[in-house]
N, C-alpha and C positions, 0 to 999 in steps of 0.2 A: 115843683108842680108837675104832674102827670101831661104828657101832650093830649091835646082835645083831638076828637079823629079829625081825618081830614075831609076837605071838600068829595073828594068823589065817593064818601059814606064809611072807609077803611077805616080802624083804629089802628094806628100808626104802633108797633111795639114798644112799650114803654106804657101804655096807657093801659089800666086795670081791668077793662075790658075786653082787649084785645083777644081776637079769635086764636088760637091756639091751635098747628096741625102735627102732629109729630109721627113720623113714616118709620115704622118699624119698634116693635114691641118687645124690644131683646133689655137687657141692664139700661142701656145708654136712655131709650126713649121712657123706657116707666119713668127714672129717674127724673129727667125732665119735669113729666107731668108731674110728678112727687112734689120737686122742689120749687115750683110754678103753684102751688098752691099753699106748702108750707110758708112761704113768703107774702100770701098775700092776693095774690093771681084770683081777682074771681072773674073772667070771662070764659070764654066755651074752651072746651080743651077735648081735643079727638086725637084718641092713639091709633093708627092702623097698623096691621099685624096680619102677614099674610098665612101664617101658622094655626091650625083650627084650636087651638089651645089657649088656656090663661098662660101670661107671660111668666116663662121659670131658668130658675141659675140652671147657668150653662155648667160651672168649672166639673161637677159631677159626674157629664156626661162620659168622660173618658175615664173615671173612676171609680166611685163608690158605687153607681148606679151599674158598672157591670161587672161587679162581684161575685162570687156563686150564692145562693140561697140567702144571704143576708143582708142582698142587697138594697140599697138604700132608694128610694123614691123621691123621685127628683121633685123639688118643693116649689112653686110657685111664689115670683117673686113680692103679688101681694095676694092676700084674698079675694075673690071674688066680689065678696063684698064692698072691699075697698074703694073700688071705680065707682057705686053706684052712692057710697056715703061722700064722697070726694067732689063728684060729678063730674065723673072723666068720664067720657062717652068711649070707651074701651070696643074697637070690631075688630074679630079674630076670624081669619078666614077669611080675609079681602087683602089683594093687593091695589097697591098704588098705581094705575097703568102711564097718568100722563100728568104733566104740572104745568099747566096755564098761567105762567108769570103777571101778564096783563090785567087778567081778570083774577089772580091771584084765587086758583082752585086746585085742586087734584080730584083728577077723576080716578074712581076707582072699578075694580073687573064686577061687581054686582051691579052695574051700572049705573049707580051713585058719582055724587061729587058733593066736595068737603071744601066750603071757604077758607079764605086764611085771613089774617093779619100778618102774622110770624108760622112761617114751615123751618121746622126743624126733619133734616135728613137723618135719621140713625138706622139705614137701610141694613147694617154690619157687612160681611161677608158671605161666601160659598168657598167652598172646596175647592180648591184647586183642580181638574178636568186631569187626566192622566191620560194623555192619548198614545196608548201601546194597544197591537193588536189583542186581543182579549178582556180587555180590561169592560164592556158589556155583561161576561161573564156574570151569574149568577152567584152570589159568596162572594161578589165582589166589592166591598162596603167603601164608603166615606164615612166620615164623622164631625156633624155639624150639628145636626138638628135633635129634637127628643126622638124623632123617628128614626134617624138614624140610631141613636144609641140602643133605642129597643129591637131592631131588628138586631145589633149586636149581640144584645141582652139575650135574645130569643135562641141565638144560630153556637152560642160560645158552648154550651152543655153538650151538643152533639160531635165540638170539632175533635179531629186528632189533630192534624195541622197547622198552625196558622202564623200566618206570611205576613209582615208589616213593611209597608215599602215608604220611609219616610222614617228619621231618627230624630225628626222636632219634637216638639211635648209632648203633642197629639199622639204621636205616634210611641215613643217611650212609657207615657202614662196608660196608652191603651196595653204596650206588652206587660209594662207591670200587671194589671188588672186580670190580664189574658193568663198569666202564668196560677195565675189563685183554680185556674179551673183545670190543673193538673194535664194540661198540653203544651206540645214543643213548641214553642214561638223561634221565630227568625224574624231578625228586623236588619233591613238592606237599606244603606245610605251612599248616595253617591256620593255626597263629600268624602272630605279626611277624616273626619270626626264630627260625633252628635252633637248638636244643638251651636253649629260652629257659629252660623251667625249673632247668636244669643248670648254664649260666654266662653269664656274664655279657656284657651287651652287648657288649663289645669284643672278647672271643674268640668270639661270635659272628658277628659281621660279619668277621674274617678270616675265619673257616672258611665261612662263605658266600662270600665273595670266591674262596677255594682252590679251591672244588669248582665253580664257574664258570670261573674259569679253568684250570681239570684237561679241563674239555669237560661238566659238567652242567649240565644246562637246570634251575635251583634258581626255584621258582616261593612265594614265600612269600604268606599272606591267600589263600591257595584249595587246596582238597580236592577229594573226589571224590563228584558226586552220585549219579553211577548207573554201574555197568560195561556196556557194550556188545560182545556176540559173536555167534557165529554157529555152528551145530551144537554148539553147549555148551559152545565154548570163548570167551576172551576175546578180543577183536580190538582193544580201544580202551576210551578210557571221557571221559566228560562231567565238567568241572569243574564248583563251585558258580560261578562265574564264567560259565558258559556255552562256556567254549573245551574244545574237542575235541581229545584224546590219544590219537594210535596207540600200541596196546601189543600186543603177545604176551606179554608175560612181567609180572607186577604183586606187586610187593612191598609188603604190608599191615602197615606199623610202627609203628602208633598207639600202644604202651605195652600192659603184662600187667595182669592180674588174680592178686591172688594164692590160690593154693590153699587156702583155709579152709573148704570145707564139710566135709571131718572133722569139723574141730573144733566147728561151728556144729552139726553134729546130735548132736554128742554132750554139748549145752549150753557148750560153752566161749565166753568172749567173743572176740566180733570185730565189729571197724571195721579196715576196709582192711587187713585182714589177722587174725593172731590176735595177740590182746591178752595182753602177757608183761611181766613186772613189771622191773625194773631190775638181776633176778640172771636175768631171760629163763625163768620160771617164769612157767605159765597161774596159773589161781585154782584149780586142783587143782595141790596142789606134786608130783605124781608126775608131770606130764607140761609137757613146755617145748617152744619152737620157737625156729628159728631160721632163718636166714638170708632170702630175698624174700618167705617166709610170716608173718613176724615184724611185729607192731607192738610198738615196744618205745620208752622213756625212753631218750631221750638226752643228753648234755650237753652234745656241741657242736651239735644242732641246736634246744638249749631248749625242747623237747619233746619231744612225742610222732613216731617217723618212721620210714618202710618204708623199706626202703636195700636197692637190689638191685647188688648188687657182689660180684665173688668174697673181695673184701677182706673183705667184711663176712661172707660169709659162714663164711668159714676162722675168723674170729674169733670169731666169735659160737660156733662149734662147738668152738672149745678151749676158747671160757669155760665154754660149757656142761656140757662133760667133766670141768672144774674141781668145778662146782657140785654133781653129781652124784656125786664122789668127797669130799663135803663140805666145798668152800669156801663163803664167806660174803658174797665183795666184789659190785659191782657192774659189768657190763658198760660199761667207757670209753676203749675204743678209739678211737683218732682216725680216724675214717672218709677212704679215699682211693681214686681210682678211673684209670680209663685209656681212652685208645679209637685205633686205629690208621684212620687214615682215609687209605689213598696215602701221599702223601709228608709226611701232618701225624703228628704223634703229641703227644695232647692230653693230658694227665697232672692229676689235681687232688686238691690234698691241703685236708682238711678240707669243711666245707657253707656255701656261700653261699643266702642269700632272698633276694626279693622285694626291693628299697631300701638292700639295702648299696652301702654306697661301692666306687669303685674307682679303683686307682693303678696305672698301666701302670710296668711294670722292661721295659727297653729298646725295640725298634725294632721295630711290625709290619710294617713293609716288609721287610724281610730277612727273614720269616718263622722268624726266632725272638724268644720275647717271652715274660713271665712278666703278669697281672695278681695282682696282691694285692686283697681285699673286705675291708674292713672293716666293721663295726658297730660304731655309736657309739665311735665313734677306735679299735677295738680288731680286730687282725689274726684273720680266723675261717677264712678261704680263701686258696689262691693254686690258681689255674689256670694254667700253663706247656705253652706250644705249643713243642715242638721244645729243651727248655732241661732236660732231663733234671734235670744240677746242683743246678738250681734248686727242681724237685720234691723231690728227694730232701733237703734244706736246710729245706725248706718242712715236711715232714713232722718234724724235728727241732724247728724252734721251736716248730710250734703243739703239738709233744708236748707239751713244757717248759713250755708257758703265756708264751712269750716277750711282752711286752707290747710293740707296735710302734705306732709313730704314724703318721698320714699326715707328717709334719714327716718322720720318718727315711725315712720311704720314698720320698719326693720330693728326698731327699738326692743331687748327683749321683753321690756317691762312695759311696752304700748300696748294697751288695751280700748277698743273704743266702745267699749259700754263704760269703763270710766270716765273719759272724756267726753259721752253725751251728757252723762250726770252732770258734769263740772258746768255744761251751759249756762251761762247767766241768761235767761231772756233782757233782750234790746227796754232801755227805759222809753 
């Protein structure tokens, strides 16, 4: 039985009525409202969205969408339509400015305010701020939003130059894109190596090898100390190195922040994000987050961990819709992600750290190749460069808890698209 609301007039979440708030109109929050209604949900449901636009996939923006001439038009995540057949009260172009816990509202900057029953936070991120002198500069981009991608889109035709300061996805998948319009890219990393935190030595060193020999000047152990222009825009900019980069065009992809001052002014916990319990509920159970806003328990990554992924975040937003319609489980989805770079396409199912082991499945010279990570003999990751199969196999056993050793995966006859096949589902 559904709870009845309670005495002071609130429908408590769980109950079919229940007001419905969700802050932030990226994957995570549509999703939500999606699956809040595919289940059943008929009370009020308000997306806020501080973007003047219908809500659309991101993963393009550092891709397809800044192509030369054949570029692809970033697609919204639903129709127009959709909200108004659905009755999701969809406002684009307002932000969230305050959340009244007591009185359970959010006010918003049009000077509006939205009850709740159940707030759902899916604020995502921003940019990481790159604070070096120049970095004001004009030609000075981020890449976050669709505005950012089209002033990308706009500026890439006219460049000779262009400067990527950052060797995460963001930043890789933009020089991919960047090289299609027949200019010199340089991408500066002050690690050791691209995508260190992400994978592992050996698919990193291919994908540096790829994108050098694709035609990128990949400069890793240096950054960018200061930008250099002229009448306000950028012309170049100074390593910490000392060596000097012509740029017109500079792509700043050092990693997000994630959006929790909501929640931080309105007393909610946060560290690196907003702090949500293992059903993805804050320490007020009327209000949750989720997806690149989220710090949350996890259990394949043996903590606590901010996971910005649309995977993660479609997920986290059904579980959420679960929770809210009164389930009880715990969010343990096996996290898995992607990134298209040219002719690579990098795929990774499950979380590698810091010291796990690694077992290469077949040949990085042909550039295709899978590695498997272990921890303490036990399969946690596989990252698969160009081996699709292989991901999709990969996301099957670490579902199942398959327990793998380095012995079978040094096997030369181990293959694990055969071994997903072999699963018996549990009776």
């Amino acid at each position: 039985m559904c709870p009845r609301p309670s005495s002071d007039g609130h429908s408590r979440p769980g109950h079919p009525g229940a007001r419905v708030v969700v802050v932030g109109a990226g994957h995570a929050g549509v999703q939500v409202a999606d699956t809040l209604r595919a289940r059943g949900h008929t009370g009020p449901i308000t997306i806020v969205g501080d973007e003047p636009v219908l809500p659309y996939q991101r993963p393009p923006l550092s891709k397809e969408h800044l192509t030369p001439a054949d570029a692809a038009p970033v697609l919204p995540l639903r129709a127009e339509r959709y909200f108004a057949e659905h009755r999701i009260d969809l406002r684009t172009g307002v932000t969230a400015t305050a959340l009244h816990r007591e009185a359970r509202t959010v006010e918003l900057s049009d000077g509006g305010a939205v009850p709740y029953d159940a707030l759902v936070l899916a604020t995502g991120a921003v940019s990481r701020a790159f604070g070096v002198p120049g970095a004001d500069l004009a030609g000075v981009h981020a890449l976050r939003t669709l505005a950012d991608a089209d002033a990308l889109r706009a500026a890439l035709p006219g460049a000779r130059s262009v400067l990527v300061v950052g060797a995460g996805f963001i930043g890789l998948e933009f020089a991919a894109a960047a090289r299609r319009h027949a200019v010199r890219v340089t991408v500066l990393e002050a690690g050791e190596r691209p995508l260190a935190r992400a994978v592992s030595p050996e698919t990193a060193a291919h994908l540096a090898a790829a994108h050098r020999e694709a035609g990128t000047e990949l400069r890793c152990g240096e950054t960018v100390a200061r930008f250099v222009g002229e009448h306000g825009r950028v012309h170049g900019a100074l390593g910490t190195t000392g060596a000097e980069y012509p740029a017109d065009l500079v792509l700043v992809g050092i990693g997000v922040e994630p959006r929790a001052e909501l929640a931080a002014r309105a007393g909610l916990d946060v560290a690196d994000g907003i702090v949500v319990d293992e059903r993805l509920r804050t320490r007020d159970p009327s209000v949750y987050a989720v997806g690149d806003c989220a710090n949350h328990p996890n259990s394949h990554a043996g903590g606590r961990v901010r996971l910005e992924s649309v995977q993660n975040a479609a997920g986290q937003a059904r579980h959420v819709a679960s929770v809210i319609l009164g389930a009880e489980r715990a969010y343990a989805e096996l996290p898995w992600f992607w990134s298209h770079q040219g002719e690579l396409t990098l795929q990774i199912a499950g979380l590698r750290l810091p010291g796990d082991d690694s077992v290469v499945l077949g040949d990085p010279a042909t550039g295709r190749f899978s590695v498997c990570c272990l921890r303490q003999g036990r399969l946690v990751a596989v990252e698969s460069v160009n081996r699709p199969a292989d991901h999709m196999a990969a996301r099957r056993l670490l579902a199942a808890g398959r327990v793998l050793s380095p012995g079978d995966l040094r096997d030369p006859a181990f293959s694990l698209k055969r071994l997903a096949r072999a699963l018996v589902p549990a009776p």
